[in-house]
Structures are given as C-alpha cells and as structure tokens.
Rosetta silent file (secondary structure, phi, psi, omega in degrees, C-alpha in Angstrom):
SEQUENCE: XXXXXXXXXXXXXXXXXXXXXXXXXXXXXXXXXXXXXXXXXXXXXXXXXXXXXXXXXXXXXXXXXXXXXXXXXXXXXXXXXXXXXXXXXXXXXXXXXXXXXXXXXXXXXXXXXXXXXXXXXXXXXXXXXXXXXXXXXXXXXXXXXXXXXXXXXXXXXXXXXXXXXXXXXXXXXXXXXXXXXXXXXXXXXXXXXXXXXXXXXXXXXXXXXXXXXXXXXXXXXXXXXXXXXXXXXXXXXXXXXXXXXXXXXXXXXXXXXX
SCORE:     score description
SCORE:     0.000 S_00000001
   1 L     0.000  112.572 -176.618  -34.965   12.035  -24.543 S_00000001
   2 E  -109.971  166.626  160.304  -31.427   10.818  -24.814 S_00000001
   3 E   -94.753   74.138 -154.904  -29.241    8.549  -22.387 S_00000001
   4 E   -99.977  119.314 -160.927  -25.620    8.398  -22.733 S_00000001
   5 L  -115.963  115.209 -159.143  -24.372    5.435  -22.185 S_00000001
   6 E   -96.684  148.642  155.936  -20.628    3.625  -22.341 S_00000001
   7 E   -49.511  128.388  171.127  -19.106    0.571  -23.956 S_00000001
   8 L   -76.571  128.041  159.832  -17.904   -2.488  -21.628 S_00000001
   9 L  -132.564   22.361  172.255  -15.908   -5.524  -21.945 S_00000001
  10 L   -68.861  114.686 -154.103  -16.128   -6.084  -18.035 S_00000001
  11 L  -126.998  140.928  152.076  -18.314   -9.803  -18.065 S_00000001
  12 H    81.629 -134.641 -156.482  -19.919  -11.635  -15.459 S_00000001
  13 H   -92.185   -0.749  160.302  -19.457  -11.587  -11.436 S_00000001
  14 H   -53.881  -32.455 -172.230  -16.828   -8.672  -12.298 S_00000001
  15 H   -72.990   -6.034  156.689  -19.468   -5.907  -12.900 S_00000001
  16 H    -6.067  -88.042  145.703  -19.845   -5.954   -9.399 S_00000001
  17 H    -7.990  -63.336  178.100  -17.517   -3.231   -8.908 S_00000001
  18 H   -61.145  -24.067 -174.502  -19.566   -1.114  -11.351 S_00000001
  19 H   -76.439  -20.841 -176.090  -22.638   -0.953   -8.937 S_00000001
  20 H   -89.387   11.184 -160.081  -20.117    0.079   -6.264 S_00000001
  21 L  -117.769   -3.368 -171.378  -18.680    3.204   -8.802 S_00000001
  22 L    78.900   51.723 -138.762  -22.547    4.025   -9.423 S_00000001
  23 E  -165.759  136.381  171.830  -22.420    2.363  -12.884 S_00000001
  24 E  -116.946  168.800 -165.855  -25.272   -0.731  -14.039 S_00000001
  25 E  -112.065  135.471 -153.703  -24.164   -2.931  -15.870 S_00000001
  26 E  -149.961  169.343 -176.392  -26.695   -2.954  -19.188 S_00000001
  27 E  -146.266  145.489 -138.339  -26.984   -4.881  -22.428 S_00000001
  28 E  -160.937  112.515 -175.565  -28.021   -3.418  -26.019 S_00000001
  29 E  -165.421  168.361  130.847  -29.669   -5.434  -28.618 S_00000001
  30 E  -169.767 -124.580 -172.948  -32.706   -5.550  -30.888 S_00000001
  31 L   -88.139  127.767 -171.294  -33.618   -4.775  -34.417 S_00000001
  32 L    78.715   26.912 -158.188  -31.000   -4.754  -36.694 S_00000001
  33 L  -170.913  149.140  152.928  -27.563   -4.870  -34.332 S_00000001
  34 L   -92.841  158.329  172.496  -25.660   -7.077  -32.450 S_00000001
  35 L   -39.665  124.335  158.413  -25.150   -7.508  -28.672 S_00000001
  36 E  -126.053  154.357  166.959  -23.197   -4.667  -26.809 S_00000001
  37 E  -108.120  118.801 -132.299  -22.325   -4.479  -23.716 S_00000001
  38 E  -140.634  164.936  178.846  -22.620   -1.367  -22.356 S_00000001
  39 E  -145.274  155.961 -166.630  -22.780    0.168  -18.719 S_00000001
  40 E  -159.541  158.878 -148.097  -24.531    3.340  -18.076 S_00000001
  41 E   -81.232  165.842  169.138  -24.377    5.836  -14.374 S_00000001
  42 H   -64.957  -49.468  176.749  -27.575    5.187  -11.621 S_00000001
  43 H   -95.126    8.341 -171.589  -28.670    8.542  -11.723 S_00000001
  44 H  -103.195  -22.514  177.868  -28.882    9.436  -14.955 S_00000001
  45 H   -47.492  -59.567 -157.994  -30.842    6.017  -15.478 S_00000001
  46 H   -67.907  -90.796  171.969  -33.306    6.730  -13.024 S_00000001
  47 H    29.447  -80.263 -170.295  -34.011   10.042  -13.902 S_00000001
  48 H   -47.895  -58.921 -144.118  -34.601    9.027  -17.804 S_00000001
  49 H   -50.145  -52.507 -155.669  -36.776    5.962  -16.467 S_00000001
  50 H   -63.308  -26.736  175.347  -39.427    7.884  -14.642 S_00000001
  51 H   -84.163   -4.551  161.831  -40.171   10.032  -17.675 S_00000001
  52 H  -111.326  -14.990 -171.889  -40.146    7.251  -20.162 S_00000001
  53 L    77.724 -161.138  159.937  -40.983    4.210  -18.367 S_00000001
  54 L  -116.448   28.886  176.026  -41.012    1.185  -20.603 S_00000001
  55 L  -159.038   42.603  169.085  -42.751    2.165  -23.428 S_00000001
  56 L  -106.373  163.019 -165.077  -41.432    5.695  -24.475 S_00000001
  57 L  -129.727   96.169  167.436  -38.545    5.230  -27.050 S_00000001
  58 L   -86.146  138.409  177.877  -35.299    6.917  -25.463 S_00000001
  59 E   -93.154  122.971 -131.450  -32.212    7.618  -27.589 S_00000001
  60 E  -105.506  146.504  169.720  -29.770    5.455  -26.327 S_00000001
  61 E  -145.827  130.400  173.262  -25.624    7.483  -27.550 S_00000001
  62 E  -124.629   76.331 -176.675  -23.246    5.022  -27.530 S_00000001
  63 L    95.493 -145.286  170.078  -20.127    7.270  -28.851 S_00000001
  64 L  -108.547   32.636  178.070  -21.101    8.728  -31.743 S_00000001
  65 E  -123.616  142.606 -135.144  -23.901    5.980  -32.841 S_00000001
  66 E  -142.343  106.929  168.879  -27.517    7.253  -31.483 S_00000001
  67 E   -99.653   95.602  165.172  -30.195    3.928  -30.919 S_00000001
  68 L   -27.480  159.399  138.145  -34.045    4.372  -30.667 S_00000001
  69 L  -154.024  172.380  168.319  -34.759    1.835  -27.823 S_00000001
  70 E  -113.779 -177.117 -176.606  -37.157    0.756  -25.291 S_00000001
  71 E  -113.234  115.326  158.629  -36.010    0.002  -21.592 S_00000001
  72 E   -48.373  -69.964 -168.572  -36.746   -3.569  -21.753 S_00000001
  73 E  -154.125  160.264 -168.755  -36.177   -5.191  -18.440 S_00000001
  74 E  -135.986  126.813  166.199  -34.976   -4.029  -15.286 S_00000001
  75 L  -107.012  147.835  177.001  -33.369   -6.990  -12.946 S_00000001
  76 L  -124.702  160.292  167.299  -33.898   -5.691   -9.139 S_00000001
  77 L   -84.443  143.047  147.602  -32.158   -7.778   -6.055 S_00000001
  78 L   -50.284  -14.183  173.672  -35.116   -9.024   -4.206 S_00000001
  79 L  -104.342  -23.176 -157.281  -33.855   -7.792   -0.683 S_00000001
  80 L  -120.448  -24.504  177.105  -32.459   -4.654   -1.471 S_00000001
  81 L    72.393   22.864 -168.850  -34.412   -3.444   -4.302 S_00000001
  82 L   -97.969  122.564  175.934  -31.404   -2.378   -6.049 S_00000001
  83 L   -35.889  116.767 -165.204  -31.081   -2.329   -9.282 S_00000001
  84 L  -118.155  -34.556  169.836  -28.094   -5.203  -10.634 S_00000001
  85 E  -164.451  175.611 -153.738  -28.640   -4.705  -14.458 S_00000001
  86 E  -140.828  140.153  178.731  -30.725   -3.254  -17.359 S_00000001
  87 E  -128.847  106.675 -164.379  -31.744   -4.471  -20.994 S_00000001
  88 E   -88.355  143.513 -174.210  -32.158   -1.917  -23.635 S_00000001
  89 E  -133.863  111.675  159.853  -34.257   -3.182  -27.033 S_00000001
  90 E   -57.994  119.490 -163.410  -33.659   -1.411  -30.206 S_00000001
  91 L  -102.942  132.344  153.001  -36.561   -0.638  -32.553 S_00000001
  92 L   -81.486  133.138  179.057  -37.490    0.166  -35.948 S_00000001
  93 L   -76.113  -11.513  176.376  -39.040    3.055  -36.164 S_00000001
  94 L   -86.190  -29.813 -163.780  -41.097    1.699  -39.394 S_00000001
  95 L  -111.648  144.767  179.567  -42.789   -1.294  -37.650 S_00000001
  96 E   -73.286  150.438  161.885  -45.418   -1.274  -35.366 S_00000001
  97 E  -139.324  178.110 -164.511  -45.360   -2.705  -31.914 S_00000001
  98 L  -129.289  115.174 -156.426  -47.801   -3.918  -29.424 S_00000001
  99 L  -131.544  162.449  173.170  -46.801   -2.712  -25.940 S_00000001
 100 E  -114.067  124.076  179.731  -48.885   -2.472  -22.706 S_00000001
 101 E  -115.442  146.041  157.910  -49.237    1.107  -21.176 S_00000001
 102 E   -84.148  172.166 -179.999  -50.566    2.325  -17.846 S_00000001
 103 E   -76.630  170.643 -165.135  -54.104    3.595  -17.071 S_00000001
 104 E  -163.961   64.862  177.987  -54.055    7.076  -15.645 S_00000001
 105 E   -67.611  115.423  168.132  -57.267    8.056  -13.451 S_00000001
 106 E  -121.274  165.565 -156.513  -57.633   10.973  -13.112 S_00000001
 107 L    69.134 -131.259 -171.687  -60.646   13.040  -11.488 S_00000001
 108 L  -173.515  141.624 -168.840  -63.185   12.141   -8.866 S_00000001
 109 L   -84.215  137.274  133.453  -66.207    9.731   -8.747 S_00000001
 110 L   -41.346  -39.968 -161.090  -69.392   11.813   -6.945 S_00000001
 111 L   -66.827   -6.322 -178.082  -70.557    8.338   -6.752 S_00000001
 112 L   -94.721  -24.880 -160.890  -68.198    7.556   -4.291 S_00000001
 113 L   -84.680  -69.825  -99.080  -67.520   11.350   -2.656 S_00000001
 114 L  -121.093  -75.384  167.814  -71.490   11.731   -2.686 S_00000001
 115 L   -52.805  -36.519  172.631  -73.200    8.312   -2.428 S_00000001
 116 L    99.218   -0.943  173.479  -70.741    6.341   -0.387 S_00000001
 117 L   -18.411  160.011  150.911  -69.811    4.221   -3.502 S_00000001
 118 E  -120.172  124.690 -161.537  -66.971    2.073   -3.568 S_00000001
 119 E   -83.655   95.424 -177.986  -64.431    2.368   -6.605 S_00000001
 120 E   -91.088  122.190 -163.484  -63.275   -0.600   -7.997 S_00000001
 121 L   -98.596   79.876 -168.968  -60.274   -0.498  -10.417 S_00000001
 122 L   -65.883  -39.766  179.352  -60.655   -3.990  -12.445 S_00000001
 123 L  -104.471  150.454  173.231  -57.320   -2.458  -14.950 S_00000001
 124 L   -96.472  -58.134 -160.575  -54.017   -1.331  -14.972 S_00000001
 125 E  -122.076  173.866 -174.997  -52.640   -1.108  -18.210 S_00000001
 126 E  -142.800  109.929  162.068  -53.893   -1.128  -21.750 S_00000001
 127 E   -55.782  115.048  164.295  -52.384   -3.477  -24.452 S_00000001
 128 L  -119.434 -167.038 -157.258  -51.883   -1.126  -27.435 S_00000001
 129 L  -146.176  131.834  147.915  -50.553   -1.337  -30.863 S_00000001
 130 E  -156.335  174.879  169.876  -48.605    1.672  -32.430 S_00000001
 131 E   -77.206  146.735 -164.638  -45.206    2.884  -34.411 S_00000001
 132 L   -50.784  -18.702 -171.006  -42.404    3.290  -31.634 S_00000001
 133 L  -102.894   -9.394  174.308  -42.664    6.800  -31.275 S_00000001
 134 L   -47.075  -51.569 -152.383  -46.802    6.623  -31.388 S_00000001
 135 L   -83.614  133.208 -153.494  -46.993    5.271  -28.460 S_00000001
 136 L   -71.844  141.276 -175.787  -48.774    6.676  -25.455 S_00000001
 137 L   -62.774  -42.293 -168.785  -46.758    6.923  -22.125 S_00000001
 138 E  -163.906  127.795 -148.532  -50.294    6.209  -20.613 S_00000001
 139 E  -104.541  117.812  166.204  -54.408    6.149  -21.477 S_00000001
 140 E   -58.492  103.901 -167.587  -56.199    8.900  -19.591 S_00000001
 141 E  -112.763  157.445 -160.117  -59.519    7.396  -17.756 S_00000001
 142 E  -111.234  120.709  170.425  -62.012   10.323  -16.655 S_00000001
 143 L  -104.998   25.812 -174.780  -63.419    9.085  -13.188 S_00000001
 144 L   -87.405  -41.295  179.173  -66.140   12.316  -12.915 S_00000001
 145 L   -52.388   -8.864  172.315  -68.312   10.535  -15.308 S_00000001
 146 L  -101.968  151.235 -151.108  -69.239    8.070  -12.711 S_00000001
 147 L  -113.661  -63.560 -178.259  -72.002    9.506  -11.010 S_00000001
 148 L   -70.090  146.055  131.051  -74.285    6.692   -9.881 S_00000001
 149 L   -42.493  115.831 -171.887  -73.841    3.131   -7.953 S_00000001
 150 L   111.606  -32.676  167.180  -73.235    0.954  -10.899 S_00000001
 151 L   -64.882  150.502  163.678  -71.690    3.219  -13.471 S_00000001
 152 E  -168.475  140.788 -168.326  -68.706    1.901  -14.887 S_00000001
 153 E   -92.676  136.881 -135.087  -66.319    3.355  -17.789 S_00000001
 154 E  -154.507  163.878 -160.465  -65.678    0.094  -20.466 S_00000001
 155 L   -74.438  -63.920  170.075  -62.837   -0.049  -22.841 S_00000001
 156 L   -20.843  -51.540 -178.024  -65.669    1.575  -25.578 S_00000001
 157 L   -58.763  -30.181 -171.386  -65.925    4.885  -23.621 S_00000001
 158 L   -59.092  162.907  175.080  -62.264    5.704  -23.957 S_00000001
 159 L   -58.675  121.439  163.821  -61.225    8.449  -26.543 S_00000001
 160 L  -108.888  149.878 -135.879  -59.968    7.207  -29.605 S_00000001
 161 L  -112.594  148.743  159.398  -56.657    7.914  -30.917 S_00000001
 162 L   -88.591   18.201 -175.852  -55.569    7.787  -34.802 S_00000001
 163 L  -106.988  -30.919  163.551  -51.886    7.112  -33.277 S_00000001
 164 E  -123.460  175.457 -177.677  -52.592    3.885  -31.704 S_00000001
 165 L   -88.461 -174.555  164.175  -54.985    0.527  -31.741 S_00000001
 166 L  -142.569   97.555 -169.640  -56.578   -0.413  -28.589 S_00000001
 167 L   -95.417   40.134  156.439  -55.903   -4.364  -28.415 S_00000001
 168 L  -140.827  151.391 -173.272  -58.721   -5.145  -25.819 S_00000001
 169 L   -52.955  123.333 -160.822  -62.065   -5.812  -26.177 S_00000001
 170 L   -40.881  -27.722 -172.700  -64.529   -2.946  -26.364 S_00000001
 171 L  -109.106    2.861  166.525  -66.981   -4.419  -23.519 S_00000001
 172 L   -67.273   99.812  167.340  -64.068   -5.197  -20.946 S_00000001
 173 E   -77.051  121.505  170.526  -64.621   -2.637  -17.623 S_00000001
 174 E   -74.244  -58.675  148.085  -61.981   -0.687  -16.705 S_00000001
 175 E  -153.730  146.049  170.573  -63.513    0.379  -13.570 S_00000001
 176 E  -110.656  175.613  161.009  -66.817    0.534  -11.707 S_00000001
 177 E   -84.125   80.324 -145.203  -68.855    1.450   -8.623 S_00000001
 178 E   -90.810  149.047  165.533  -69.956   -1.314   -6.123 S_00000001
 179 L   -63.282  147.533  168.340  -72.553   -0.531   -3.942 S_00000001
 180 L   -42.442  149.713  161.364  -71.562    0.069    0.075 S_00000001
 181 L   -95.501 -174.004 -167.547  -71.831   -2.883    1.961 S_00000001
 182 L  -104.576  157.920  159.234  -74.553   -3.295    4.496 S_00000001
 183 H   -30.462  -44.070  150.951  -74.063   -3.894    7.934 S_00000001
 184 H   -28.301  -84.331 -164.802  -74.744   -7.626    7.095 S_00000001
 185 H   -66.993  -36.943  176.961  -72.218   -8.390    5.164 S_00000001
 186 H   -67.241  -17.117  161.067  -69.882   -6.605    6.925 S_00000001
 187 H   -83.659  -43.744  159.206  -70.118   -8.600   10.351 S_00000001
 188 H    -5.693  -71.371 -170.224  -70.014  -11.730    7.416 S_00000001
 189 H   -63.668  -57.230 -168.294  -66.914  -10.815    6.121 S_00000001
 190 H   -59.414  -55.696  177.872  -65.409   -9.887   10.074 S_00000001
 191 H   -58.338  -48.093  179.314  -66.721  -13.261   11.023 S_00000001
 192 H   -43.836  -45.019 -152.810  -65.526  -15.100    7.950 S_00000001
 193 H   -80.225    3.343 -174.959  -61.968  -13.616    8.050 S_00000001
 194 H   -95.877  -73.259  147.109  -61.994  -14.707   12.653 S_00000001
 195 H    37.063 -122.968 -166.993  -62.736  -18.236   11.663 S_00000001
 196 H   -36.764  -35.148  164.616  -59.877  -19.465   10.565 S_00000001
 197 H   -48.326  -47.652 -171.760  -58.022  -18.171   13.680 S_00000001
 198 H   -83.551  -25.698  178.162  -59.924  -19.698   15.837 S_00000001
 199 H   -73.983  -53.545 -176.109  -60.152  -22.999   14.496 S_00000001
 200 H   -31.775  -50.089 -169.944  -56.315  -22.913   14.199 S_00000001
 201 H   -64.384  -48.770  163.717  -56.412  -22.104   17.946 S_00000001
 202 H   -53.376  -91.334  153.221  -58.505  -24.782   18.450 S_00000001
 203 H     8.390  -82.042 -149.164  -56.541  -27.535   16.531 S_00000001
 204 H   -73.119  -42.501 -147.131  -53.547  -26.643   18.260 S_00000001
 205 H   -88.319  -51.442  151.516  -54.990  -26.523   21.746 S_00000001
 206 H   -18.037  -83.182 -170.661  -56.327  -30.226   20.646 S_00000001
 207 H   -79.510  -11.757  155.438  -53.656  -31.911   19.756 S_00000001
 208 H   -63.439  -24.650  171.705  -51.866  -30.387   22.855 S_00000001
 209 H   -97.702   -7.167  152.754  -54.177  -32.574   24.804 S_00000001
 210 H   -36.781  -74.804  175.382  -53.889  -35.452   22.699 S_00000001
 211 H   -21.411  -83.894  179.058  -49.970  -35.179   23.521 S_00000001
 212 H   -21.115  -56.533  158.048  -51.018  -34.729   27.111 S_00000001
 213 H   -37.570  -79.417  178.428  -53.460  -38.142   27.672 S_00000001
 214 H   -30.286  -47.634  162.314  -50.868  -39.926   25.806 S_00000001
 215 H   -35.492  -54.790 -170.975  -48.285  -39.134   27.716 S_00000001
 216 H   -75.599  -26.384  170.188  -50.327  -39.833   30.510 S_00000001
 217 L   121.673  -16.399 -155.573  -51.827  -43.256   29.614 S_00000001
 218 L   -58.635  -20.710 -179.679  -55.207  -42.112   29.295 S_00000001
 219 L  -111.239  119.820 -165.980  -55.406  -43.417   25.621 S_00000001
 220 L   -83.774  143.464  179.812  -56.900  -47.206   25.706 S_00000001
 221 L    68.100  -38.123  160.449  -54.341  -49.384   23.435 S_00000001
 222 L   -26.483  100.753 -140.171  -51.601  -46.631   23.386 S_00000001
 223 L   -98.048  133.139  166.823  -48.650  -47.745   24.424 S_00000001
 224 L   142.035   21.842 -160.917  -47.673  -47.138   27.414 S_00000001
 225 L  -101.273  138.080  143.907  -51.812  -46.876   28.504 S_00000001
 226 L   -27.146  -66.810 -164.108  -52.950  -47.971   31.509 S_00000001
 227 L   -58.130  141.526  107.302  -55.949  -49.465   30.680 S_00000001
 228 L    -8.842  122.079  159.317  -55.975  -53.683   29.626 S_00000001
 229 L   -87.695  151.121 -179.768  -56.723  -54.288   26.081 S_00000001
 230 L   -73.402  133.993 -169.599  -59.932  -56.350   25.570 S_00000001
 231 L   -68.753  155.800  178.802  -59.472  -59.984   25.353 S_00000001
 232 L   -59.411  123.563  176.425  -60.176  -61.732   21.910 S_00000001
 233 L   116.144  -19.202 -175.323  -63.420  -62.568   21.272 S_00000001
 234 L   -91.815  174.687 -139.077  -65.010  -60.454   23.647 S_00000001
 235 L  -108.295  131.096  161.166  -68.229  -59.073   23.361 S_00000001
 236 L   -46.859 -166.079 -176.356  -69.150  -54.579   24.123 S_00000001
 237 L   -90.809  -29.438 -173.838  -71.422  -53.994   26.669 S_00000001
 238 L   -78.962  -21.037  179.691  -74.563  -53.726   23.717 S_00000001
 239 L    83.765   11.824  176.203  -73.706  -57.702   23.182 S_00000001
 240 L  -112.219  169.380 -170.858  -72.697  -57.575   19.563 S_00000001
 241 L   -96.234  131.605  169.879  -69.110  -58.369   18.648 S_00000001
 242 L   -64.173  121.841 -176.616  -66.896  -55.559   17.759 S_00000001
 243 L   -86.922  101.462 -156.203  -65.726  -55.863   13.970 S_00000001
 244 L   -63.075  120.267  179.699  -62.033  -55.937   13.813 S_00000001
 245 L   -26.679  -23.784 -150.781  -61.026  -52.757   11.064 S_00000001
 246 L   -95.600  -44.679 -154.335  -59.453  -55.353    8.925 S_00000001
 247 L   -86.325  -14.610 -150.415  -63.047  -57.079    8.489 S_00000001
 248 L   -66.127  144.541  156.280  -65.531  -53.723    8.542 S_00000001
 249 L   -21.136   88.567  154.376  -67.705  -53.057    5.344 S_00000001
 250 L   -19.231  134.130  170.977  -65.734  -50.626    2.883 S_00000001
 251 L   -79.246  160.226 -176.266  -67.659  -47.507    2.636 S_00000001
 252 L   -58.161  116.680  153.325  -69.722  -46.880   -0.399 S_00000001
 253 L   -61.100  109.630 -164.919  -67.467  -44.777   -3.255 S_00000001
 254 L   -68.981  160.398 -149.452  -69.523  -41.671   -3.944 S_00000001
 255 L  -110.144   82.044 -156.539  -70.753  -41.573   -7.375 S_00000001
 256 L   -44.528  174.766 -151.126  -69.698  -37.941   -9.442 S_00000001
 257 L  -128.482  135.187 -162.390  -72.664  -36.606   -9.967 S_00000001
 258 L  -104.706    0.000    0.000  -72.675  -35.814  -13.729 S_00000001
C-alpha cells in the first residue's frame, strides 16, 4: 500500500493555507533518517488510513526514496474534527515491534439471541509483538462459541499465530455473558440513577427558602432579623445555660479503624 507524499519547507502557523488547498501538513521520521517535512493531499490520506489504520506498514514515496512507515499520530481540532497534521514513523523491517491492534467480533452469541444474555465486551485491542510487516491489522474473536450465561472467550482461547506474540495474559477475558437483570435490580438501578435529581431539586428549593426567611427577618440573630437576641447570661426555657460555641466540648476524633 503506497502513499505519495511531497516535500515542504512551509513551517509553523503558515501551513494553514495547506488545509485550505486540501493538503496536511505531515512530518517523517523514525529509524534510521532524519526529520522531513512533508505534506501529503486529504483524500488520498484518508483513503490509505482506513485500510491500514495504525499498525499496517504503508510505503510512504517521497520522490524517488520509498519509506516503510507506520501512521503514528493523527492531531484532530477538537471542534471540528478536522484533521490539522499527521506523523509518519519509519521502521526497520528487521526489528520487532510491539503495537496494539483491534479486536474484531465477529458472529453471534445464542446466549444472548436465545437466552436473553447480555454481552459484555471487557477489550478492545490486543497488545502484540511482531516484525513490521507481521503484524495483524486486527485479532478475530468468534462470538458463536458463547452459548450459555457465563461463557466467556479469555485471551487462551484465541488462535495462535506463528507471525505474532500475544503480550497479554492468557487468563484476561475478552468478553463474557452477564446474566439479565431481574426486575429488582432494575427498579434499583432506575431509583439509584432518580436520586440524585431529586436531592439536587431539593437542595436548591432549600436554600431558596433560606434566601427567602433571610430576607425576610425570620432568621433569629441574622441581621436584619426581627427577633431580639437573648440577653447575656440568660437561661433556655429547660433552665440550663446555653454553652456559648466558643466554650462547647470538641467532638471526639474518630479513631481509623485499622
């Protein structure tokens, strides 16, 4: 899969321009080379990307010099989603590298079609290990084998390849079946997630009548309250003397619990 791509020497808040000509502005570096700066068109980019991704090795032609590379990084604008520039990383084709690929389900649970199952996908991707050209666009997960509530396909089940490693641990689920939930839990959850709403609503409705009193006078010692503060010394209505905050007991520090 090649790319053809051109030399630059357009730097900085200048490359603008190229995004408005259909042009990214891209950078070209790895093993064995120095930095180029390089700019390459929008549609031929995308194109390449969706069939290699980032971890397919596209042949980058610069001229008449030809690069293995991987497509490193992608910068996107965050509002617009538009691509503003691209970083291609040349490889040796002798040394292994250890890249993360996606997962690829393909087929259909019974337990879920059949049972009422619910499919849980704990993984995405798969750390692997292989030579640059080794490496799989993506690891194929079979989801017919789960049958039951409770099946689940584990890193162990997968096929194994003599072209790459598999750098995660063998007993690590890739995805399982959870049981349905019951009627229980499901007014649980519908109560849990109403909750917080309502207490907000509460709160706020609160402290509007806080506001309100205040305003109003209605809050003894507040100033601007109706109400006569109690003279010093005197005694509640129970006959014991009220214990001015400055004097009160400290409460007890609780004690971690070890």
């Amino acid at each position: 899969m090649e790319l053809a791509v051109q030399e630059r020497a357009i730097l900085g808040r200048k490359t603008k321009h190229l995004r408005n000509e259909g042009q990214i502005p891209a950078e070209l570096y790895g093993h064995g080379i120095e930095n180029r700066h390089i700019t390459v068109a929008l549609k031929d980019f995308r194109k390449v990307f969706k069939a290699a991704g980032e971890n397919t090795i596209v042949t980058l032609v610069v001229g008449k010099d030809k690069h293995p590379v991987l497509i490193h990084d992608i910068n996107y604008d965050h509002v617009s989603d538009e691509i503003l520039s691209v970083d291609f990383y040349q490889v040796n084709m002798k040394e292994k590298l250890k890249v993360k690929v996606p997962i690829e389900f393909r087929g259909e649970a019974s337990a879920v079609k059949e049972k009422g199952g619910i499919l849980l996908r704990v993984m995405s991707e798969i750390e692997v290990e292989a030579l640059p050209d080794k490496i799989p666009h993506s690891v194929a997960v079979d989801l017919a084998v789960l049958k039951d509530i409770g099946n689940s396909i584990h890193i162990k089940d997968l096929s194994v390849s003599n072209e790459y490693a598999i750098l995660v641990e063998p007993d690590m689920v890739i995805v399982t079946i959870k049981a349905p939930l019951t009627e229980e839990e499901e007014k649980a959850l519908e109560t849990a997630a109403a909750v917080p709403a309502e207490v907000a609503v509460e709160t706020e409705e609160k402290k509007a009548e806080r506001a309100a009193a205040k305003e109003e006078g209605a809050i003894p010692g507040a100033p601007g309250a109706g109400g006569a503060k109690p003279a010093a010394g005197a005694k509640p209505a129970g006959g014991k003397e009220a214990i001015p905050p400055s004097k009160a007991p400290a409460a007890p520090t609780p004690q971690k619990k070890s």
